[in-house]
C-alpha positions in Angstrom: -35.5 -4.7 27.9 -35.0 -8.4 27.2 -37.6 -8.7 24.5 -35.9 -5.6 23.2 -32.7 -7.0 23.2 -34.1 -10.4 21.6 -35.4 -8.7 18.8 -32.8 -6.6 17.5 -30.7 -9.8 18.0 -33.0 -11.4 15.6 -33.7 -9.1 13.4 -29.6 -9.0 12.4 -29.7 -13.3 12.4 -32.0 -12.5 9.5 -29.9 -9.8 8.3 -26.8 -11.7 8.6 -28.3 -15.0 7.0 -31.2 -15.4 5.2 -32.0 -11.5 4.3 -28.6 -11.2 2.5 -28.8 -13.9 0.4 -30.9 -11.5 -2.4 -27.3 -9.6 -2.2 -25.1 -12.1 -3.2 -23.5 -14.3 -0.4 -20.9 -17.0 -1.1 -18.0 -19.1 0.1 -15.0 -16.9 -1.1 -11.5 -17.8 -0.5 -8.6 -15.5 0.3 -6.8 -15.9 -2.7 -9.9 -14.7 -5.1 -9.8 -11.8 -2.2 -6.5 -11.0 -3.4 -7.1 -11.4 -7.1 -10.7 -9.2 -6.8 -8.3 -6.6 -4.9 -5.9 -6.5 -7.3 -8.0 -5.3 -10.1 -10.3 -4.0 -8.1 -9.0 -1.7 -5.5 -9.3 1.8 -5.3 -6.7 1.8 -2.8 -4.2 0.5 -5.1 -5.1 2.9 -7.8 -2.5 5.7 -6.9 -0.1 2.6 -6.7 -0.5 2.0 -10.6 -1.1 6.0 -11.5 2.7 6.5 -10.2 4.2 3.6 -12.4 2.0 4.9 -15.1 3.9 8.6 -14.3 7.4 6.6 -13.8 6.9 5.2 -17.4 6.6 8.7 -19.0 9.7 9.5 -17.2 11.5 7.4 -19.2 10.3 8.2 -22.5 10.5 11.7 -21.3 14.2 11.4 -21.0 14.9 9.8 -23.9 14.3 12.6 -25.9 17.3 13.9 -25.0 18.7 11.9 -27.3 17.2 13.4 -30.3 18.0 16.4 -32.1 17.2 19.9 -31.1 15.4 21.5 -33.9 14.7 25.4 -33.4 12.9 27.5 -36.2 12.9 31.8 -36.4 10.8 34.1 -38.7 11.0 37.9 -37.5 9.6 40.5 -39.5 10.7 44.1 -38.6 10.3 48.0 -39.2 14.1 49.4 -39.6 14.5 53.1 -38.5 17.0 55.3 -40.6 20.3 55.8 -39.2 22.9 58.5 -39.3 26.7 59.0 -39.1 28.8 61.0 -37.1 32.5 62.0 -36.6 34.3 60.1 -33.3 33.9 63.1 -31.2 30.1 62.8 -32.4 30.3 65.9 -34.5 29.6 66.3 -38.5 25.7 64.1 -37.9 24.9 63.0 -41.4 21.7 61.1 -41.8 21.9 57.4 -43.1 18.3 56.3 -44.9 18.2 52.0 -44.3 15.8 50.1 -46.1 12.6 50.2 -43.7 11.4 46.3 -44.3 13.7 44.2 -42.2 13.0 40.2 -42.3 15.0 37.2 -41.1 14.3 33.5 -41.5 16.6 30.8 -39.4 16.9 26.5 -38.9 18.9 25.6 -36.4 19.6 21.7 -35.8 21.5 20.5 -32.7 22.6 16.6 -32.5 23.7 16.1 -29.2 26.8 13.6 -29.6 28.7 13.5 -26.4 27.3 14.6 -22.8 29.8 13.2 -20.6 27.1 10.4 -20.5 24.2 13.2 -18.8 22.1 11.6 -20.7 22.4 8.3 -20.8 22.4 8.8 -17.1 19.2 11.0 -16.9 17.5 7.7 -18.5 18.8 5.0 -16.3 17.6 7.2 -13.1 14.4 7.7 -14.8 14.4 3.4 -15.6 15.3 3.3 -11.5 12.4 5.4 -10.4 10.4 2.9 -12.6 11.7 0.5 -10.8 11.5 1.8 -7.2 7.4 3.0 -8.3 6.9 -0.9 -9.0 8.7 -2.1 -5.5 6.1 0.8 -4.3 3.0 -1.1 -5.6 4.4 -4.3 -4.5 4.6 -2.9 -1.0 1.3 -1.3 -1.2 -0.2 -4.8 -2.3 1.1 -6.6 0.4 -0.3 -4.3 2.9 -3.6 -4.2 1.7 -3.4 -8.1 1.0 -2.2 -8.0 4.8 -5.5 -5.7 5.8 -8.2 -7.8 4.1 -6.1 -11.1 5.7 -7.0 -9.3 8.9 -10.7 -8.4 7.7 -11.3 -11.9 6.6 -10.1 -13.8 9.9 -12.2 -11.5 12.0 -15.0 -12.2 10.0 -14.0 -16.2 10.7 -13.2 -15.5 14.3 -17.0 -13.9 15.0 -18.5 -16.4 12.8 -17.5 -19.1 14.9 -17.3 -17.1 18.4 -21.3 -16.6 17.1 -21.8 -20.5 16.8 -20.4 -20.8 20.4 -22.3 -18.0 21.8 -25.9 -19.3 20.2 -24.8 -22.7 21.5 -24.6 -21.2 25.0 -27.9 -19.4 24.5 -29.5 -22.8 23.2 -27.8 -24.0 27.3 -28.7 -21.5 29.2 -32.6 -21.7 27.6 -32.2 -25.3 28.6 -31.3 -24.5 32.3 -33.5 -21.8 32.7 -36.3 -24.2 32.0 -35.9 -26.6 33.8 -35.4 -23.9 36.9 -38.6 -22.9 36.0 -39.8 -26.3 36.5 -38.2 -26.4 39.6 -39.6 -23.6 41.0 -42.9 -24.6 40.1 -42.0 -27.4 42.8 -40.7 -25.4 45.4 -36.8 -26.6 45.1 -35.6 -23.6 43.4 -35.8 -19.8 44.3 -36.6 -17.0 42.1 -33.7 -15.0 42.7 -31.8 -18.0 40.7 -34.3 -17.5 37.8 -33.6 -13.8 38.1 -29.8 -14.3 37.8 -29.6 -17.0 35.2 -31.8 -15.0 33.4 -29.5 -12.1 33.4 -26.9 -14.4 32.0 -28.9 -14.8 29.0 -30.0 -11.1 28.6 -26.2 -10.7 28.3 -25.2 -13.5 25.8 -27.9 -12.4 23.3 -26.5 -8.6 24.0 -23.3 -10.6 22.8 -25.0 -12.1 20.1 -26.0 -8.7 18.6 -22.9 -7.3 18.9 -21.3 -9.5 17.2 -23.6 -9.6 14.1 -22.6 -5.3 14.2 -19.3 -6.5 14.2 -20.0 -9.3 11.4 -21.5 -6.6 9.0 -18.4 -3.6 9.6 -16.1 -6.5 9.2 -18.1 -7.5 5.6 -18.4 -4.1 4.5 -14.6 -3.2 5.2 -13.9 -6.0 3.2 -16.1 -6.0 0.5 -14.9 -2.2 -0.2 -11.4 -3.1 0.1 -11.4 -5.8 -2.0 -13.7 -4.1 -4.5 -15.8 -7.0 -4.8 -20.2 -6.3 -6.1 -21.5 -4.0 -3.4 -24.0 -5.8 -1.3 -21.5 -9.4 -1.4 -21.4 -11.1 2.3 -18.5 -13.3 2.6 -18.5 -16.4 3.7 -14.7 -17.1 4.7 -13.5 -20.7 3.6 -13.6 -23.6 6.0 -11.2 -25.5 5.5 -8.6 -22.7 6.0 -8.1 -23.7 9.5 -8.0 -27.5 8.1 -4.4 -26.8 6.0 -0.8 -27.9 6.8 1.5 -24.8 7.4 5.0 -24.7 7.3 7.1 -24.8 10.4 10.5 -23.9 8.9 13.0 -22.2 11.1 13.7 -18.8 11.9 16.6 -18.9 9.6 14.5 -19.9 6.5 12.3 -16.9 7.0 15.2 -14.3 7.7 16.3 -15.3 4.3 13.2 -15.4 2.4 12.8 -12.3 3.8 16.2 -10.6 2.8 15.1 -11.7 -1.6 11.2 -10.9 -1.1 10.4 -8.3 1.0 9.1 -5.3 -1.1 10.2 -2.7 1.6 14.0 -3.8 1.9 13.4 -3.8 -2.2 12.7 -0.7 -2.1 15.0 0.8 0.0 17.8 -0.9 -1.8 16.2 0.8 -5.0 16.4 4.1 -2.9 20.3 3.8 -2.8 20.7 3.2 -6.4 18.7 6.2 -7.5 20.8 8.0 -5.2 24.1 6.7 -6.8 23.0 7.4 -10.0 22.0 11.1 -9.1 25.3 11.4 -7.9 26.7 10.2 -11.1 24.3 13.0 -13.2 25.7 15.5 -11.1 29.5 14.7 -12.1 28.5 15.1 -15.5 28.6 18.9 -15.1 32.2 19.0 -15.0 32.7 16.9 -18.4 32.4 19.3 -21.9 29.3 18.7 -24.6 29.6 18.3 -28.0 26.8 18.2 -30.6 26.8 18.0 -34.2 25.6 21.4 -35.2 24.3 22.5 -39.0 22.1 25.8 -39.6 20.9 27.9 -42.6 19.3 31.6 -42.2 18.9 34.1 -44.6 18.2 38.0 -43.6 17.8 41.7 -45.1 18.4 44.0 -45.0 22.0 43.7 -45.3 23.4 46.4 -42.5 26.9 45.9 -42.8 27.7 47.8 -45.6 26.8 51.9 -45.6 25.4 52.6 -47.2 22.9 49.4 -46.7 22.4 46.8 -49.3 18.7 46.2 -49.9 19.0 42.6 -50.1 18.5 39.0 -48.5 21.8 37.0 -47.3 21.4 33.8 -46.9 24.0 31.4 -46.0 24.4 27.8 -44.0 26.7 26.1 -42.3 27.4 22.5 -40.8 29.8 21.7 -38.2 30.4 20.3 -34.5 29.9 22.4 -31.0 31.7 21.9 -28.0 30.5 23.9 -25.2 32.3 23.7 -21.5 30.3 25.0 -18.3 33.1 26.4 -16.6 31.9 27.4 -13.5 31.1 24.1 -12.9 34.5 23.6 -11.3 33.7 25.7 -8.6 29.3 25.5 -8.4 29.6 21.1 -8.8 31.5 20.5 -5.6 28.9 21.6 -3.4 25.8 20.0 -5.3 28.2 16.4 -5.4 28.5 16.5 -1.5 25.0 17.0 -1.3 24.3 13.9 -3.4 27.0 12.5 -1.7 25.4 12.9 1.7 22.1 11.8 0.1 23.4 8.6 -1.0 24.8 8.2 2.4 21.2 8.9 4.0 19.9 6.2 1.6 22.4 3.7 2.9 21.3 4.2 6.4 18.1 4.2 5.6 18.7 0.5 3.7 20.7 -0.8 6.8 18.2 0.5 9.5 15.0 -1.4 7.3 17.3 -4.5 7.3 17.6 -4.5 11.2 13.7 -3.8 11.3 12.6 -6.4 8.7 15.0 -8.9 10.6 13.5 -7.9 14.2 10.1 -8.2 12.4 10.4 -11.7 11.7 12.0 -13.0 14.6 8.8 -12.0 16.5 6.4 -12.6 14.2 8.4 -16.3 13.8 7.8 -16.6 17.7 4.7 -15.9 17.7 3.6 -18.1 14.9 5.0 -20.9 16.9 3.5 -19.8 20.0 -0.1 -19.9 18.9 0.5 -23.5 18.3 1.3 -23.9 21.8 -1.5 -21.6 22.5 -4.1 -23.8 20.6 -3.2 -27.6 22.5 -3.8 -25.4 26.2 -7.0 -23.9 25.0 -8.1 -27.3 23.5 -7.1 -28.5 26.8 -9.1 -25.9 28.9 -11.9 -26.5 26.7 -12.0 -30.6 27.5 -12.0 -29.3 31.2 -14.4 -26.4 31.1 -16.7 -28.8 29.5 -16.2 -31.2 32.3 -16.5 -28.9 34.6 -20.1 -27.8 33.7 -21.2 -31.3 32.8 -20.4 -32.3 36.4 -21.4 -28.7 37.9 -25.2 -29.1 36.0 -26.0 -32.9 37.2 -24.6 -31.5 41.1 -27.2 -28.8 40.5 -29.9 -30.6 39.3 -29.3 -32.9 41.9 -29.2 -30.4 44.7 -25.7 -30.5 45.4 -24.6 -27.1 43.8 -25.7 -23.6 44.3 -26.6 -21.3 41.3 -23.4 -19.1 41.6 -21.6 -22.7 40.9 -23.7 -22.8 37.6 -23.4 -19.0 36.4 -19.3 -19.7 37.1 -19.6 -23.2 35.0 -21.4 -21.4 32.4 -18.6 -18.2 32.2 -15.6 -20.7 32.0 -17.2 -22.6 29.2 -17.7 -19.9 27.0 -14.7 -17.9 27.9 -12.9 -21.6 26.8 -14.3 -22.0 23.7 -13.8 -18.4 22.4 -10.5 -19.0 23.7 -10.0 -21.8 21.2 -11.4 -20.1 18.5 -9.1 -17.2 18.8 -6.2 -19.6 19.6 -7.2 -21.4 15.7 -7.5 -17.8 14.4 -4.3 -16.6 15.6 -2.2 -19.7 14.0 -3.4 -18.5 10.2 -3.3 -15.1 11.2 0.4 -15.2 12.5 1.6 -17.3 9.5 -0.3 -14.6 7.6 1.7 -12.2 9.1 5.2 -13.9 8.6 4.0 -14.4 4.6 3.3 -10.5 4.8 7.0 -9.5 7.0 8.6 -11.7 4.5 7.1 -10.2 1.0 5.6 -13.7 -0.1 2.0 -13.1 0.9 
């Protein structure tokens, strides 16, 4: 089971390191990431199909603003017709010329709407708007998701380096047991156990290449880099000075970049101006109107002239919906109360954008705190097994001493590499709560 173990562990070393390098593996930073994403990303795709749509919206509406230009041609088969008395007595047939035909133009220039359209525009421009705050938002989080890929991947790196450097230790100790035994001064149980310790580190060691190569492919397909790319994450990301602003700094940052709070304002204003569009109901239309038709027969006169009339005529419309006074009041308190949801809606996203930051502004701060006690634990664990391995060699410490020096030591330094991890990761996650990532 431990060759087995071995082997799969080595087999997805070479698969991690030098079989990939026929697919393309490079140092890449987070912000080519972010730029590869954003032309890249499938996931941002229906982001960019709705501003597309939004766009149309507008052009869409501004046709309104053009003439309506409507065109007839009917051609017809006229029955005879007949006459009769008022008490529908004396029936006299009435022959009509059998070919009727009519030919119309219509032309409609809308000159006043009680501003419905002019309206019906700027809602369409605030959609626009809103669809863009939408992409924004969906940017961030997927700029957010491959921050989160992209730390793992820097996390496991180094959590591997620490694991292979216990391996490369516990090889060391077991060897010299070995010796040991060999001279009567150590049992075989403690061979058996140690041994066991470093079945399970290379059991760790393969799972975190798995974890190495879901982390890469997650990425890779996010980001819509060349399929096949292993990322090497950037070293000196852990190297750079971050800000330590206050809480206050953020909170406001926050309150002029964050795409949601954007976007819920955005929601309110499309909501006020719906409101407005409905109030134009109740305001009278007029339109510059001019027309020209010409028909025949001519069935006015009896008996019926067999002729074409034609005849035009230019002139303004003014056209009042009246039961609009009594149909508008109920659709103007349902945008009314709409307009009020939106509000609410704005207010509750400010209380959760500013809760968001507070804690995300703690924590930021915490994981420096976090990283000088793991740095500390490490300096002791270290210690700790230096002393524990010279007592054991010289016969002062049992075997369970060693296994618990060897445990501490590499719980400490995966500590520390979290605790580095977690400082980018939470001012990644303030940059992202904020809208500035």
């Amino acid at each position: 089971m431990n060759n087995l173990r071995l082997l799969t562990g080595l087999m997805s070393v070479i698969l991690w390191s030098g079989g990939v390098c026929a697919f393309g593996q490079s140092v890449v930073t987070l912000e080519e990431i972010f730029e590869s994403a954003e032309n890249n990303s499938v996931q941002l795709r229906p982001a960019y199909s709705a501003q597309t749509e939004a766009e149309r919206e507008i052009s869409v509406a501004r046709t309104a603003l053009l003439p309506d230009i409507n065109a007839s041609l009917s051609l017809s088969y006229i029955g005879d017709g007949f006459t009769t008395k008022r008490n529908f007595s004396d029936y006299q047939k009435a022959p009509i010329p059998h070919f009727g035909n009519g030919v119309g133009l219509n032309i409609t220039q809308p000159l006043y709407t009680g501003g419905a359209v002019t309206k019906a525009v700027e809602l369409a421009e605030l959609k626009l708007t809103s669809a863009r705050y939408a992409t924004d938002f969906q940017r961030d989080n997927i700029r957010f998701q491959l921050t989160g890929y992209y730390l793992d991947i820097y996390k496991y790196t180094n959590l591997r380096a620490v694991v292979e450097s216990n391996i490369a230790a516990a090889k060391k100790v077991l060897q010299e047991m070995k010796a040991r035994y060999e001279q009567g001064t150590a049992l075989l149980n403690d061979i058996t156990r140690y041994e066991l310790l470093l079945s399970n580190l290379e059991l760790q060691l393969v799972k975190i290449d798995n974890t190495l190569a879901i982390l890469n492919t997650n990425l890779v397909t996010t980001a819509g880099l060349s399929e096949g790319t292993v990322v090497i994450p950037d070293s000196t990301i852990l190297s750079r000075a971050l800000p330590k602003e206050d809480a206050r700094w953020w909170q406001a940052e926050a309150e002029v970049n964050s795409p949601s709070l954007s976007l819920a304002r955005s929601g309110v204003e499309i909501s006020r101006k719906a409101e407005a569009l409905v109030k134009t109901d109740r305001l009278p239309k007029i339109g510059l109107q001019a027309a020209w038709t010409m028909d025949g027969p001519i069935l006015v006169e009896v008996p019926p002239i067999n002729r074409n009339l034609s005849y035009w005529y230019v002139g303004l419309g003014v056209s009042y919906n009246i039961s609009s006074l009594y149909k508008t009041n109920k659709a103007l308190a349902k945008s009314r109360a709409t307009t009020q949801h939106a509000i609410d809606q704005l207010e509750a996203a400010q209380e959760n954008l500013s809760l968001a930051v507070n804690a995300d502004h703690v924590r930021y701060l915490e994981a420096y705190e976090e990283l000088k006690t793991q740095q500390k634990s490490v300096e002791l664990a270290d210690r700790n097994y230096r002393t524990t391995s010279t007592r054991y060699s010289a016969d002062m410490a049992l075997i369970t001493d060693m296994l618990d020096a060897a445990n501490s030591k590499l719980d400490a330094e995966q500590q520390l590499v979290n605790a580095r991890i977690n400082i980018i990761y939470y001012y990644y996650k303030l940059l992202f709560t904020t809208g500035k990532i």
